[in-house]
C-alpha positions as YAML, in Angstrom:
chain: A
units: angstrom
residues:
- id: 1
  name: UNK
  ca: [0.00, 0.00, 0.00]
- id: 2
  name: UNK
  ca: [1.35, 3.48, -0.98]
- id: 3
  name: UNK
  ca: [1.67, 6.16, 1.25]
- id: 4
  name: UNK
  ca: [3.27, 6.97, 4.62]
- id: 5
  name: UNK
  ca: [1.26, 6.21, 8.12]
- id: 6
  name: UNK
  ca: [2.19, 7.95, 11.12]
- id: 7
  name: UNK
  ca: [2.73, 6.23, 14.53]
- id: 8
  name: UNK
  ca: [1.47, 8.42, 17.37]
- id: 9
  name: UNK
  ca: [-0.22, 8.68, 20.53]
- id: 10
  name: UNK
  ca: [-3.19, 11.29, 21.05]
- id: 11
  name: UNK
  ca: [-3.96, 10.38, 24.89]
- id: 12
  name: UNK
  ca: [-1.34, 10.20, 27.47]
- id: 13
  name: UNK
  ca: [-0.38, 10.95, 30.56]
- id: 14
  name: UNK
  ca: [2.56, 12.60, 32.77]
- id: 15
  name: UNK
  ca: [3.00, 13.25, 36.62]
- id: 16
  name: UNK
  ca: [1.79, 16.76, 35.53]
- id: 17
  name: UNK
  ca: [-1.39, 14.81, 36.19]
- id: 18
  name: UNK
  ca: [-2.29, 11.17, 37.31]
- id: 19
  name: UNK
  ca: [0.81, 9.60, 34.66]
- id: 20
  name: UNK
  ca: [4.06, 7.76, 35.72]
- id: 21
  name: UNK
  ca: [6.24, 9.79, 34.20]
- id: 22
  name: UNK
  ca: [7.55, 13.60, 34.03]
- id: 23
  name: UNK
  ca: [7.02, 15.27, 30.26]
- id: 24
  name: UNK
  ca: [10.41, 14.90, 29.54]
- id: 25
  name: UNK
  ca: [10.66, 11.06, 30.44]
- id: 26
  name: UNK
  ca: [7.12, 10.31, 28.21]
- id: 27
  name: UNK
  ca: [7.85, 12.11, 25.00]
- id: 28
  name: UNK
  ca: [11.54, 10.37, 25.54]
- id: 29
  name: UNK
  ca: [9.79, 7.09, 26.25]
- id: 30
  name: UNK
  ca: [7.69, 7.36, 23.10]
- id: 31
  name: UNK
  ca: [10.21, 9.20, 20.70]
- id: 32
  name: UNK
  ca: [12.75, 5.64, 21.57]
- id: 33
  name: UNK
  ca: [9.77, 3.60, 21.44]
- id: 34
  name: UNK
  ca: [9.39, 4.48, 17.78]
- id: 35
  name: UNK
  ca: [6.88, 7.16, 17.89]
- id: 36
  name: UNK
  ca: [5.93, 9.72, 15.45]
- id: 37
  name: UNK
  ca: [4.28, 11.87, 17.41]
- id: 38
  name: UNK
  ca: [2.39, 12.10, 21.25]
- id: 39
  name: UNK
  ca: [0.00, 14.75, 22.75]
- id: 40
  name: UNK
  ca: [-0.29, 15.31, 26.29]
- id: 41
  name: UNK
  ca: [-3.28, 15.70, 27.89]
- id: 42
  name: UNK
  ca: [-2.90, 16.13, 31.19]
- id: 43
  name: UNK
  ca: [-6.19, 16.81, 33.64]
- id: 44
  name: UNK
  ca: [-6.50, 19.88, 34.83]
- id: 45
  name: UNK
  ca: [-6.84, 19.41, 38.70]
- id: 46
  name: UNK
  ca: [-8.27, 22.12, 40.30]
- id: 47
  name: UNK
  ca: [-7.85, 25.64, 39.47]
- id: 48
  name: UNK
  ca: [-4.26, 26.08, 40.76]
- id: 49
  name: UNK
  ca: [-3.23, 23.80, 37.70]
- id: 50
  name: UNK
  ca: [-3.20, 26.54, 35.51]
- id: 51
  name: UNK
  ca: [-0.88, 28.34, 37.88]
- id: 52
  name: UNK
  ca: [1.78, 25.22, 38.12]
- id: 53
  name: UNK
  ca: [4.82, 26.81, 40.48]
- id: 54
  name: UNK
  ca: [6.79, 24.30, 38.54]
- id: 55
  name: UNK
  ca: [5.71, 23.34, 35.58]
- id: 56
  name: UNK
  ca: [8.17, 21.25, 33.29]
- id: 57
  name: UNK
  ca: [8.78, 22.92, 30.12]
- id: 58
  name: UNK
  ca: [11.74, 20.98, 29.29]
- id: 59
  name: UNK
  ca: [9.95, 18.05, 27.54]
- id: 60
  name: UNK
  ca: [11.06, 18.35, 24.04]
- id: 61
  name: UNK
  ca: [9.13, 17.28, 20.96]
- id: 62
  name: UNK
  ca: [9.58, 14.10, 19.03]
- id: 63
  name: UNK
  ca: [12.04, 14.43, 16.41]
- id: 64
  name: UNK
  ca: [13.64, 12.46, 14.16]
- id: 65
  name: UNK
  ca: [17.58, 12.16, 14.19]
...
């Protein structure tokens, strides 16, 4: 079959919510798992979520090397 298909993930997790693992260690989880691409959807829980003292901005996106 012609044509390119993507490998992603549109629902997951981090510790930003109820997940296992920080950003960083999911989209690197998925990017050596062979991923194309992952979305995080983290719940928002309660209102201070919007107002994260630390959030972690450091998870990268999936690229290819």
């Amino acid at each position: 079959m012609p044509g390119r298909f993507w490998r992603g993930n549109l629902h997951t997790h981090s510790t930003n919510s109820d997940g296992n693992l920080s950003p960083a260690e999911t989209v690197a989880w998925y990017r050596d798992s062979g991923y194309d691409f992952v979305a995080m959807t983290d719940h928002c829980i309660g209102r201070s979520a919007f107002r994260s003292p630390t959030p972690d901005r450091s998870a990268p996106a999936i690229s290819r090397r």
